[in-house]
C-alpha positions in Angstrom: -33.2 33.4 32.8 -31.9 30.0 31.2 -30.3 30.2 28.0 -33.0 29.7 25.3 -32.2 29.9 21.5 -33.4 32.1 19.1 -35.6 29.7 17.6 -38.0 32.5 16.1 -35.4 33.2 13.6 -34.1 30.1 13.4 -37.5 28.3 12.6 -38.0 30.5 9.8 -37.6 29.1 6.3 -34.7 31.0 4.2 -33.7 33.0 7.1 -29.4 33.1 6.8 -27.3 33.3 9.3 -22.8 33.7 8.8 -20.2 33.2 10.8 -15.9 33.0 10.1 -16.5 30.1 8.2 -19.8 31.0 5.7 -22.9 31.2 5.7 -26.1 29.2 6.0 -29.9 29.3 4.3 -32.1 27.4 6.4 -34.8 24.6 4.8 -38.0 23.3 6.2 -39.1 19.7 5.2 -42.1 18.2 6.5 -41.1 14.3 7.6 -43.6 11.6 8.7 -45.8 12.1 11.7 -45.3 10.9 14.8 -47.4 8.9 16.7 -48.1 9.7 20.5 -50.1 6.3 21.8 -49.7 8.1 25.3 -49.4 11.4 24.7 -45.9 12.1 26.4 -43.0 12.9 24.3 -39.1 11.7 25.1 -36.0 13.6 23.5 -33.0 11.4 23.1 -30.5 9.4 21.3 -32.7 5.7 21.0 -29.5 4.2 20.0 -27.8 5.0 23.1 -30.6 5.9 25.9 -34.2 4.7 25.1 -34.8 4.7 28.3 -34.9 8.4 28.7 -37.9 9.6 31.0 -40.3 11.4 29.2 -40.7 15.3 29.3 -43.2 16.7 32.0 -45.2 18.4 29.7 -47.7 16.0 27.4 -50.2 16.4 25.0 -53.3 14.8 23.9 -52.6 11.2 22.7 -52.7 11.3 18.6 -50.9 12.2 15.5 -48.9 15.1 15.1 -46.5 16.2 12.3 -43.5 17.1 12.3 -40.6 19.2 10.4 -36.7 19.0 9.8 -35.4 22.0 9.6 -32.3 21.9 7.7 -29.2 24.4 7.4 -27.4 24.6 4.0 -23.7 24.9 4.7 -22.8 28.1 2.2 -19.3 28.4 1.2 -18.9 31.5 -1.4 -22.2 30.8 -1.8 -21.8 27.4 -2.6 -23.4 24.5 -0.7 -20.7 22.4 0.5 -23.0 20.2 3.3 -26.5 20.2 4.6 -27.0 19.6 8.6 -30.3 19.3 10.5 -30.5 22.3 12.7 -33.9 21.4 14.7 -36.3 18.4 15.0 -39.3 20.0 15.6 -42.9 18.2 16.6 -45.8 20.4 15.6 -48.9 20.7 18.4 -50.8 23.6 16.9 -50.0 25.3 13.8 -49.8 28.6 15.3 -47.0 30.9 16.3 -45.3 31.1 19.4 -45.5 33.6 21.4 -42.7 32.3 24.3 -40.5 29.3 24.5 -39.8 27.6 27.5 -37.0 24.6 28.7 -39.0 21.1 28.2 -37.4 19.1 31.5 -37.7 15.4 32.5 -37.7 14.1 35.7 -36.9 16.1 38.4 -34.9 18.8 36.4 -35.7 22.1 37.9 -35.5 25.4 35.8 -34.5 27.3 38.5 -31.1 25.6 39.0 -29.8 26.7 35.8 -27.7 29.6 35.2 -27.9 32.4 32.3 -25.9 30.2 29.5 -26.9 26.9 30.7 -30.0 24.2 29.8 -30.8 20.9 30.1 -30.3 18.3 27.1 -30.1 14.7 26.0 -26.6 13.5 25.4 -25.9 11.8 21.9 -23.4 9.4 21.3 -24.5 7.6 18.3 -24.9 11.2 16.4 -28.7 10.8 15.8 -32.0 12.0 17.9 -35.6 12.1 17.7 -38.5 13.0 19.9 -40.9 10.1 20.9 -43.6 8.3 22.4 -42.0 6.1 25.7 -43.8 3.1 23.9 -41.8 3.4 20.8 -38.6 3.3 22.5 -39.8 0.4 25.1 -40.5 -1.7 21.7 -36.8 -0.9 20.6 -35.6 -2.1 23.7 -36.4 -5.7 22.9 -34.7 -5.6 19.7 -31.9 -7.5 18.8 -28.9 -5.8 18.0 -28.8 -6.6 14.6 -32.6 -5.3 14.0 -31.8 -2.2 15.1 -28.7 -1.9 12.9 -30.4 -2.9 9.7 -33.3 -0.5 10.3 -30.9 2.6 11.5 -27.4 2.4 10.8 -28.2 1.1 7.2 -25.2 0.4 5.0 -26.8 3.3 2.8 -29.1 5.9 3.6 -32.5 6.7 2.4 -31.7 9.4 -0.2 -33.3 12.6 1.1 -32.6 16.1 1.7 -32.7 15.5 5.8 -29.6 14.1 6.4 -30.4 10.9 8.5 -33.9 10.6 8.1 -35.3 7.2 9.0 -38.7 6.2 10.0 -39.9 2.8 11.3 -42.7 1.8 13.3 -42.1 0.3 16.7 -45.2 -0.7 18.3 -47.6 -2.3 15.9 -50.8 -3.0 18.4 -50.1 1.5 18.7 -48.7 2.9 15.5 -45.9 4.2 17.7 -43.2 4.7 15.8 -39.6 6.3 15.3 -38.5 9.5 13.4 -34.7 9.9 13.6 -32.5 12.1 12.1 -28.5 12.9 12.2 -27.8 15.4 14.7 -26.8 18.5 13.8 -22.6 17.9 13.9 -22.5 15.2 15.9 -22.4 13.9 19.3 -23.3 16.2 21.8 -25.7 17.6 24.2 -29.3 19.1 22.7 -31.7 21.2 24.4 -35.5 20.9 23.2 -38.0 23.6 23.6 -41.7 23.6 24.2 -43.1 26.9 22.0 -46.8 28.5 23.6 -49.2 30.8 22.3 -50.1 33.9 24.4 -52.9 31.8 26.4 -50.5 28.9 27.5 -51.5 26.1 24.2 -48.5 24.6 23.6 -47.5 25.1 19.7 -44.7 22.5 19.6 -41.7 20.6 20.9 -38.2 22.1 19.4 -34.8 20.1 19.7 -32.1 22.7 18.5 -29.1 20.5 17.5 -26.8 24.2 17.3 -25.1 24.1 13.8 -26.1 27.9 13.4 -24.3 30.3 15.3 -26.5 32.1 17.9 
């Protein structure tokens, strides 16, 4: 079996979790919905790859919410930072029952070994999960559009570090939710979550600030 996080716990709101360094209370906060024009949904970095292919899995075209869930960085029980932990796109408001590897393209499951998963790579330390028409709009931006909107001189005060919204596609109401990525650049796996009968529940990007 591919390596799958323990995203039951870890999508729980004030579940802790320590290591060596301290400890950490996790935070749910609901951010805007996103808007699915076609239905398919794209984990990436839109700053560095918005032209990541879409996951194989879709959902009906629409609305959905979504939630940052947030880890509190404890120190003596003090918080000293605040990291987003998952991006997570809500289908159903149900529980999951399993969780399983959301691929793109021609990634195959089967290829992957006990500790290993697929991901999108992040170089401009933020991520977000999509609609492809979204991120085509950003592609015709001009550089400094896209700077202004998200690598602002100041951020949006909120309790979600990096959270900034904008819509892309007018004519759609496809739009961008972006967030700072856990501790940085790196390589994020996302999970699709499904009820006992197969209904997917939601899409999951883990961006592994808590220790497994």
């Amino acid at each position: 079996m591919p390596y799958t996080p323990d995203l039951d716990r870890l999508l729980t709101p004030g579940a802790r979790f320590t290591d060596e360094h301290g400890g950490y209370l996790i935070e749910v906060h609901p951010v805007d919905d996103i808007v699915l024009p076609t239905g398919q949904v794209v984990g990436c970095d839109p700053l560095v790859c918005p032209d990541a292919e879409p996951f194989t899995v879709a959902v009906p075209p629409g609305r959905y919410p979504a939630r940052a869930w947030v880890a509190v960085v404890l120190r003596e029980d003090a918080e000293v930072d605040r990291r987003v932990a998952a991006l997570e796109l809500v289908v159903a408001d149900e529980a999951p029952t399993r969780w399983e590897p959301a691929v793109a393209g021609d990634q195959d499951v089967a290829t992957l070994g006990a500790d290993d998963y697929f991901g999108y790579g992040v170089d401009a330390g933020i991520g977000t999960l999509a609609d492809p028409t979204a991120l085509a709009a950003l592609e015709g931006w001009d550089e400094e559009r896209v700077d202004d909107v998200f690598i602002p001189a100041k951020l949006p005060a909120s309790p979600v570090p990096g959270l900034i919204t904008a819509v892309l596609d007018e004519a759609t109401g496809a739009n961008l939710v972006t967030v700072c990525t856990g501790w940085g650049d790196g390589c994020y796996g996302t999970w699709i979550g499904r009820t006992a009968d197969g209904r997917i529940t939601s899409f999951v990007t883990d961006f592994m600030v808590v220790p497994d």
